[in-house]
N, C-alpha and C positions, 0 to 999 in steps of 0.2 A: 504494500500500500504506500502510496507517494506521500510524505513526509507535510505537505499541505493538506490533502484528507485529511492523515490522522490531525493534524491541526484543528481544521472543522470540527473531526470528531470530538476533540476535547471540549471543545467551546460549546457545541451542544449536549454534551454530558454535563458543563458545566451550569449552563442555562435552565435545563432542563430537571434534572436529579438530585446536582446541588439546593437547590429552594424546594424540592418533596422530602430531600430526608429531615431536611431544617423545619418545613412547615408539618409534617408528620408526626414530628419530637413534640412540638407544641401542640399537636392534637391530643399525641396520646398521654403525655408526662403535664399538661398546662389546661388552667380554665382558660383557656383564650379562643375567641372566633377568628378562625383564620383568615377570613376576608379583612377582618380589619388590619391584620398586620401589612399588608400593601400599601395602607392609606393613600388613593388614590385620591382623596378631596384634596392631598397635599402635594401632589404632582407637578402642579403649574407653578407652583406656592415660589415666593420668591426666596426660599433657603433651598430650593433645589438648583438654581442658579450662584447663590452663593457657594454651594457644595460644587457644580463645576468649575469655578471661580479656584477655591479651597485646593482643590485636586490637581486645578494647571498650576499653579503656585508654589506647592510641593515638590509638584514633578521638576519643575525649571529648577528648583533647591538642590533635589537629589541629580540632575543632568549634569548640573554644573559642578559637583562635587565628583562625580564618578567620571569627570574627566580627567581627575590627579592620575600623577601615572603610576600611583601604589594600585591603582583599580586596571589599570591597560590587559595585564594578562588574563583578568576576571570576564573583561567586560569582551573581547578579542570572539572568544568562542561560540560565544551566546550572537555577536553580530551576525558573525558567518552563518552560524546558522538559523536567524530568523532572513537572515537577507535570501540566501538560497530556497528561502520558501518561496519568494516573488510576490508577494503579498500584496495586493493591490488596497485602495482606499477602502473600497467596502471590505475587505475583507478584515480590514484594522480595526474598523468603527465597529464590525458584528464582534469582532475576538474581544475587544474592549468593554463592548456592553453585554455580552454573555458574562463575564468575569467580575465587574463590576454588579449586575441585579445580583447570580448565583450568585456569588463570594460573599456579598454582604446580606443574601435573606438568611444561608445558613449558618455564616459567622454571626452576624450581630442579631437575627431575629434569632435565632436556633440556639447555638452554643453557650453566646456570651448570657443567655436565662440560665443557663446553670455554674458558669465558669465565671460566670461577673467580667469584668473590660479590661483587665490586667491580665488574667491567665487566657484570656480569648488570644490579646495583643501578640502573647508570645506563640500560642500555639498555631497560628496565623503565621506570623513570618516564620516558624519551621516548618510547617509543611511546605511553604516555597523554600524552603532549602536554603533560607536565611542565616538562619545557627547553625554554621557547620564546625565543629571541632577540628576537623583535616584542617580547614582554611580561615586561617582569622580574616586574612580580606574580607572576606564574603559574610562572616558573622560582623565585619564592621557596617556593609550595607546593610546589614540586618538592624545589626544600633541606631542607623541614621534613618528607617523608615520605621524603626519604632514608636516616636511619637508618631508619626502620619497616624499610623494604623490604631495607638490607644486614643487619640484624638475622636477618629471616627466613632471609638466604639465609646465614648462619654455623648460625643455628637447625637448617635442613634438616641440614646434617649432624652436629648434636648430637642433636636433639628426635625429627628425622624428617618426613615428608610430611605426616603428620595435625596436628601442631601448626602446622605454616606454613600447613595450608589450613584451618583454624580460626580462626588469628589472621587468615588476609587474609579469609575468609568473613565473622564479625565486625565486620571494620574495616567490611567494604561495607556491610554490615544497617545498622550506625551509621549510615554516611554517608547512604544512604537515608532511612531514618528522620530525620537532622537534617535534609536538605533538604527531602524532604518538609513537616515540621514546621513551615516556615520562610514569617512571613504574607509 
């Protein structure tokens, strides 16, 4: 299978299974109605613009820091091979808002009800492979998008869902785009 599918495919497992296993934990474990965790009356809402706002702001933070050249060898592998995808615009904008709704309905609606926004924070940037022991570079990007990420998850229950998955949506488009960018 060509290395762009499995791409797709992740993004729609992401989209799709991420926010069932999260909104399923809150059926089964939560008095909560699931429709309301969506809050789509809050969608238009003007913290959902400030959460895209939030996210590019970050991102330009973490782009311009992961250009030091203690990050070159880190950042090297990961170009090659999102560039060799061929990734066209839509395909940035769908891989970024798959990541952004799933990531944050089962991180911040799902997890962080039982893990609270400090152990969500951490277990979040390890599964992207942020804390790695082998590599302190790469547990240093993990430090430096640590607040991003406990921000969001104090955020979620100030702001709400729409501002968290705008700001992390955002953050991704950035990222993309800078690496892609990147000769």
């Amino acid at each position: 299978m060509r290395p762009k599918v499995q791409f797709h495919i992740l993004s729609w497992i992401t989209l799709l299974l991420f926010p069932a296993i999260g909104l399923t934990l809150l059926w089964l474990f939560e008095d909560i109605e699931i429709i309301s965790v969506f809050e789509f009356d809050q969608f238009f809402s003007p913290l959902t613009l400030l959460g895209l706002e939030f996210g590019f702001i970050y991102g330009f933070l973490v782009l311009g820091v992961s250009q030091f050249p203690i990050f070159e060898e880190m950042s090297g592998p990961q170009t090659k091979m999102l560039k060799n995808l061929n990734l066209n615009w839509v395909d940035i904008l769908f891989m970024s808002f798959c990541a952004g709704f799933g990531e944050e309905l089962l991180f911040r609606a799902g997890i962080q009800t039982w893990l609270g926004p400090w152990l969500t924070t951490f277990l979040f940037i390890a599964v992207h492979g942020y804390f790695n022991p082998k590599s302190w570079k790469k547990s240093m990007l993990g430090v430096l998008l640590f607040p991003f990420i406990l921000i969001l998850s104090y955020a979620y229950e100030i702001f709400g869902l729409w501002f968290c998955v705008a700001a992390h949506f955002s953050y991704d488009l950035l990222m993309f785009m800078g690496v892609l960018k990147r000769d």
